[in-house]
N, C-alpha and C positions, 0 to 999 in steps of 0.2 A: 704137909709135903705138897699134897693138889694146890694149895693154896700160893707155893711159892713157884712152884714150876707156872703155876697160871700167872703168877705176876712178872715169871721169866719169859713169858711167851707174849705179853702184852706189850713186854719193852720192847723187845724185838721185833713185835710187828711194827709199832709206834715209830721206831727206828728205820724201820723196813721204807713206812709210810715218808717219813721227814727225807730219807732218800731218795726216793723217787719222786717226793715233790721237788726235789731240788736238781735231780735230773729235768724233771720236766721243765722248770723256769732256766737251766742251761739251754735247754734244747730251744726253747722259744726267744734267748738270747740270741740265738744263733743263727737264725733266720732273718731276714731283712724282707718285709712285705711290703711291694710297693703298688700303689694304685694307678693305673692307664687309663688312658681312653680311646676311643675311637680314632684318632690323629697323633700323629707328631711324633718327636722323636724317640718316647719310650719306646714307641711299638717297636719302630728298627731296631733299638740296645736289645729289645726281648727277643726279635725274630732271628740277629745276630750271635745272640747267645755268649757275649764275651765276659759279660759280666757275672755272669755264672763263674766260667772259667778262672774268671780272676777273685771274685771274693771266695771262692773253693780254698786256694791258697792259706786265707786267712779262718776257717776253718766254716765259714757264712752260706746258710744255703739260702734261696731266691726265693718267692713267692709271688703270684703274680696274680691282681685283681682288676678285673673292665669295671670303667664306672659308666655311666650315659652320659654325666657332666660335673663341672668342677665340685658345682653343689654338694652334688650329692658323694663325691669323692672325699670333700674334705670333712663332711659329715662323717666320713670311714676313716678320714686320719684323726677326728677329734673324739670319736668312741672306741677309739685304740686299736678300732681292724685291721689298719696300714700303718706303716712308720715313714712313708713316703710319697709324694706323688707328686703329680704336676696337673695345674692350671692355668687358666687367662689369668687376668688384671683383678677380674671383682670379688670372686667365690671368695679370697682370701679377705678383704675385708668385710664380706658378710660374718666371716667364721669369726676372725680378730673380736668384731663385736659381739658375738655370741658369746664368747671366752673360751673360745678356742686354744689349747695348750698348743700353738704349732710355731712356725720360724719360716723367712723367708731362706732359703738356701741358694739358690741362683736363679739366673732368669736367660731366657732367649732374647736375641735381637729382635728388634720392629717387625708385624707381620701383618701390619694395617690391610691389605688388600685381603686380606685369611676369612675376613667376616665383613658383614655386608647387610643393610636391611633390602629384604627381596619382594617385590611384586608379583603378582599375577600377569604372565607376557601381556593379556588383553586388559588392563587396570588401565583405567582414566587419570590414574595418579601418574601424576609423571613428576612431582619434587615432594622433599620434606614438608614442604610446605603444606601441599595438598591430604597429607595425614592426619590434619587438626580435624578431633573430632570421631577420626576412624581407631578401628580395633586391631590393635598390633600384637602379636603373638611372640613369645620369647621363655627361653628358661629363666625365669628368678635367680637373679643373685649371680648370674655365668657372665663372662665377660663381656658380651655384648646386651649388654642392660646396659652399663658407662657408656657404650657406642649408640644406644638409643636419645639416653640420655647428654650425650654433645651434638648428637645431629640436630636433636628438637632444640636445643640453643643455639646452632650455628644459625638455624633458620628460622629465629624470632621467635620460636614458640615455648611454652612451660611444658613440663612433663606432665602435667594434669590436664593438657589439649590431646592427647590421645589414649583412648581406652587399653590400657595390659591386658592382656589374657597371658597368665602364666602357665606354660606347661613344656614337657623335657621334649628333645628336638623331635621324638618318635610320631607323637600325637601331635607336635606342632606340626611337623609335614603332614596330618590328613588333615587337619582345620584349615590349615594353608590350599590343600587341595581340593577340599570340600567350597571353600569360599566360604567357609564360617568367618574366616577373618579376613583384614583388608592389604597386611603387611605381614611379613616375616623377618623376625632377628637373627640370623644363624649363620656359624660359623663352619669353615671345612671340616672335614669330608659332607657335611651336608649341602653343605653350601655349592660346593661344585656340584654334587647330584642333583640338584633341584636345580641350577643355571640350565648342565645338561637334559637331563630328564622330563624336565616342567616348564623347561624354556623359560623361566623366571628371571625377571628384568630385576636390575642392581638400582636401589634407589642412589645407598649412598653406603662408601664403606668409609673403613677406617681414615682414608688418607688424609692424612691434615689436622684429626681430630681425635684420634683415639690408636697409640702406637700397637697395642696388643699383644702386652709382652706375654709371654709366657713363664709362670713362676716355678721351682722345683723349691717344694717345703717338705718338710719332715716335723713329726711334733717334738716338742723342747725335751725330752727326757733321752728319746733316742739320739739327736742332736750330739748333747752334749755329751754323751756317754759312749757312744761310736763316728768320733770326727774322722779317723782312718776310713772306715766304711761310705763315710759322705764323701769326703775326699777323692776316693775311686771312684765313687759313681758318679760322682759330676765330671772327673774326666774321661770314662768312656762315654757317658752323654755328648759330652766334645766332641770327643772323636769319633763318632758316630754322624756326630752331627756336620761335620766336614767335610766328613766321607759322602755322606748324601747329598753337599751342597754340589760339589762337584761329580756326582752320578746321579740325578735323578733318573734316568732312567731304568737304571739296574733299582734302586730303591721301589718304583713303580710295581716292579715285575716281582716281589716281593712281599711289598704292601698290599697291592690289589688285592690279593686272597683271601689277607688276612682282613681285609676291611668289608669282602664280599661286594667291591665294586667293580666298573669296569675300566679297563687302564687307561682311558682317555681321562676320565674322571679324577680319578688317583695320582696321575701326573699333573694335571691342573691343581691339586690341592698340597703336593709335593711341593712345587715349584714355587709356591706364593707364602711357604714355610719360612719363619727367621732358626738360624741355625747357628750354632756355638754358642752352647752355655759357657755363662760366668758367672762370678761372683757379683753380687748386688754395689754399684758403684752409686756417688751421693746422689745423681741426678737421677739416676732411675727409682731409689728412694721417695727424692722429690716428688717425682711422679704419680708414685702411686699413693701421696700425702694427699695429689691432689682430688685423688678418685674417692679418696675418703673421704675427704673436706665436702665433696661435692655428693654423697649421699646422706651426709650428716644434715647437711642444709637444705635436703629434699625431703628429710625425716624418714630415711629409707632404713636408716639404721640409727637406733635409739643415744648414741651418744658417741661426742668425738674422739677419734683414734690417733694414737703419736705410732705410728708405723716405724720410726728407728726401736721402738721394745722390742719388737720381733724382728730382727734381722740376725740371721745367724753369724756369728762375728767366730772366722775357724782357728785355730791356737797354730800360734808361730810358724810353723811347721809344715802345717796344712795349707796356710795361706802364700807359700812361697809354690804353692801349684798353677804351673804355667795357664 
């Protein structure tokens, strides 16, 4: 009799156990975690709060993670942390090469002026030119690597004419202030803090050679599995993003806090923002074939990428979203 009640109490837990793992994999269905950063328009949709509101509906709660940079972001959407996030142009094919399970899902308009290689105001360097040989400082693999790498082509030189020092924008701003290094790669909100703050001279930004899009990927499982979910969230990214083109300065007064800068700062780096996510069209595709193409042939990344695999392509339906 002990022996069958104990094998009656086994199943039941066993049962108990198979239930609540499978509440638990519901629950964790049911959340959507997305990765941010210091910029751009996630912060408004999170500071907005709309998107909350609206995937509540469909029964999705939020979650919400700071990265320092795309790197390390997409490093959190490719070991399962996130199921979403947004970067520049490069992180995403660092990761692509890595084998990275992710998808491009839309991107923002040109934001060429957003990032900038920056000097010291009193620097003898006054063109690209003058960097052969010096020590430039940058995150690895974050969008403005591509932007280092077309400025030192635009102006005759190879990438192997100046020294990398890679490190994330925190510690590049005291090597930059320290004068450990000769240049600085960095993008907004840094980038206007250090114009303001450090009075740091613009060598050369995007314009002309490096559009700067901004990506929204998600990796391929969640993708495919909740297109409703991507769906909303790229268009309240939209409309958020709209809404900011034509308020920056209510956007300012909101962002500042949250960025812990000052709103001269903040409105400078608002304002030089591309806004209104879309869906990936062929030539922005193109584009970022070619950023590929062109780390492949610098051996930055160990082997060549066909960027149309991961482009998230949305089911009938979804794709008729304005």
């Amino acid at each position: 009799m002990r022996t069958v009640i104990l094998r009656r109490g086994l199943v039941a837990l066993f049962a108990a156990a198979v239930s609540f793992g499978a509440i638990v994999q519901a629950q964790a269905a049911e959340t959507l975690r997305i990765g941010y950063q210091k910029y751009g328009t996630l912060v408004l949709l999170k500071a907005k709060g709309s998107l909350e509101k609206r995937l509540a509906e469909q029964g999705v709660q939020v979650q919400w993670t700071e990265f320092p940079g795309g790197p390390q972001l997409l490093e959190g959407l490719n070991v399962g942390s996130i199921d979403f996030g947004v970067t520049g142009e490069t992180p995403p094919v660092f990761a692509q090469a890595a084998g990275a399970d992710l998808l491009y899902v839309a991107y923002e308009p040109p934001a060429p002026t957003s990032e900038a290689i920056l000097v010291p105001k009193d620097s003898p360097i006054k063109s690209v030119q003058d960097l052969k040989g010096k020590k430039v400082v940058l995150n690895k693999g974050s969008n403005v690597h591509y932007l280092l790498v077309r400025a030192l082509e635009d102006a005759g030189l190879k990438y192997t004419d100046v020294q990398t020092v890679f490190l994330p924008p925190a510690d590049a701003r005291a090597a930059f202030e320290r004068g450990s290094v000769d240049a600085w790669v960095i993008w907004d909100p840094y980038q206007a803090a250090a114009e303001k703050q450090l009075q740091a001279r613009t060598l050369r930004d995007g314009t002309g050679i490096a559009d700067n899009h901004q990506f929204y990927l998600a990796t391929k499982p969640y993708a495919e599995k909740h297109p409703d979910v991507i769906k909303a969230l790229v268009e309240e990214v939209r409309a958020v993003g709209e809404w900011s083109k034509a308020n920056p300065e209510q956007v300012t007064e909101q962002v500042a806090p949250l960025l812990g800068l000052p709103a001269d700062i903040t409105l400078t780096s608002v304002k030089r923002q591309g806004y209104g996510a879309l869906f990936l069209t062929p030539e922005v595709v193109a584009a970022q074939q070619k950023i590929a193409d062109s780390f492949y042939q610098l051996k930055l990344i160990p082997k060549p990428l066909n960027i149309k695999d991961v482009i998230w392509t949305p089911p009938a339906a979804v794709a008729k979203a304005p």
